[in-house]
N, C-alpha and C positions, 0 to 999 in steps of 0.2 A: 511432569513439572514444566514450569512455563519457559521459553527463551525469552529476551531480548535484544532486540535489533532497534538500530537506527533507518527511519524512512527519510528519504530529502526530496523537496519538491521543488523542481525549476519550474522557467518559464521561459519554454523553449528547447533550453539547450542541456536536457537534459543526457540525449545518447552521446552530444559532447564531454559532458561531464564524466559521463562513466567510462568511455572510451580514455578521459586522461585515467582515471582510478583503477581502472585494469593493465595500463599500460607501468602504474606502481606497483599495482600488489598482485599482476598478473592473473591464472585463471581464465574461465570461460564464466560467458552470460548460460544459465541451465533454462534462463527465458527468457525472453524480451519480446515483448506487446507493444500492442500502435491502437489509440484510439478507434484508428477506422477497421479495425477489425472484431472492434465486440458487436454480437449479435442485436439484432431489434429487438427493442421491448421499449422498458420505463422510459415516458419521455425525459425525466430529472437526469439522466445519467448520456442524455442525445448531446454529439458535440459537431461543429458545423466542420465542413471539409477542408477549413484555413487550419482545423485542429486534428485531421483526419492521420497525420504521418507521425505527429506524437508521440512520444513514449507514455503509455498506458502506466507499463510496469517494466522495471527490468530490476536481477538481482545480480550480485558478482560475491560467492564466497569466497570470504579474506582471511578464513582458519576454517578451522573443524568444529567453532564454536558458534562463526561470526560470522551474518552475510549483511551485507551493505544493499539496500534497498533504495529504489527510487522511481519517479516519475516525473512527467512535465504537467502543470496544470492545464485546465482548457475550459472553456467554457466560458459559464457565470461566477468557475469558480477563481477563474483566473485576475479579476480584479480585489481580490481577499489577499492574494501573495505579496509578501514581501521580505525582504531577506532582515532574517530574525526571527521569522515566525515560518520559515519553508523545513522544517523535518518536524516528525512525528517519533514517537518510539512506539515501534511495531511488537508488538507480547505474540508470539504463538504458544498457544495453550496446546496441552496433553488430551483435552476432551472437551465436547461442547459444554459438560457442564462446568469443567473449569472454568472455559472461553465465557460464560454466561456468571460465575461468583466475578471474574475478574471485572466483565465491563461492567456488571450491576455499581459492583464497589467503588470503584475509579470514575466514575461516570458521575458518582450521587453529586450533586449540587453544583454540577457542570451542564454542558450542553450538547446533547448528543444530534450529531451530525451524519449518520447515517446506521441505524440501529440494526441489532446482531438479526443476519438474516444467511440464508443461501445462496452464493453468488452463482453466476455463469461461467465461473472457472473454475466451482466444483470447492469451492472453503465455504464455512459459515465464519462470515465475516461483519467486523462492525465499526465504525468511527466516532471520537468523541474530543470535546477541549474539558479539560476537566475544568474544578473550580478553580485551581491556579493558573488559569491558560496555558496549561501545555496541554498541544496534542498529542493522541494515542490511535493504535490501530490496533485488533483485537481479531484475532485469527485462528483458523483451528481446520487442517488439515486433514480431510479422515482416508487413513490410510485403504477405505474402502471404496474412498472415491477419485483414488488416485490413477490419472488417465494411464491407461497401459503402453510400455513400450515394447 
């Protein structure tokens, strides 16, 4: 069965922000990423070195239900942002074929902005603004590609 989470996107200041929302609802970050640390590949996804300390991704769980999600924008995509339109609702799905009814569904007569594929950090993941302009994020963890600790 699928969750729901909230994603939020700054511009900039987002380890600020999290750093206040941890200091409320307490917890650890289980991740937190920086632009300048994803691997080479796609140039669509290259972000210059003024973007390089960024927060990529970072999450803080706030229950046993709910984790609070977010990152800073960068890029090309960073002139898109503004406040009103900075979070997303993040769906992690039960299985890729979930992950794939969900975004098919949700997607139809919207615009999809980065279609369901396999990322470098090990999800099959996808992005979309549906037809009522909200965005979504579309996720699916497989617990076979979960990096070992």
């Amino acid at each position: 069965m699928a969750t729901v989470n909230v994603y939020l996107t700054f511009n900039g200041n987002c380890e600020e922000a999290f750093n206040f929302y941890k200091s409320v609802f307490g917890g650890e970050f289980p991740f937190i990423g920086r632009f300048g640390e994803m691997p080479p590949g796609d140039d669509s996804m290259k972000v210059g070195p003024e973007d390089a300390n960024k927060i990529m991704h970072v999450s803080l769980p706030i229950s046993k239900e709910t984790v609070l999600m977010g990152s800073d924008t960068a890029g090309d995509w960073a002139a898109s942002l503004k406040e009103g339109n900075n979070f997303s609702i993040s769906v992690g799905a039960g299985s890729r074929e979930e992950a794939d009814k969900i975004f098919a569904g949700l997607s139809a007569g919207g615009r999809v902005t980065m279609p369901m594929g396999d990322t470098f950090w090990g999800a099959y993941f996808g992005m979309f603004t549906d037809k009522f302009n909200i965005n979504w994020m579309v996720n699916y963890d497989d617990p076979a590609k979960a990096p070992q600790q």
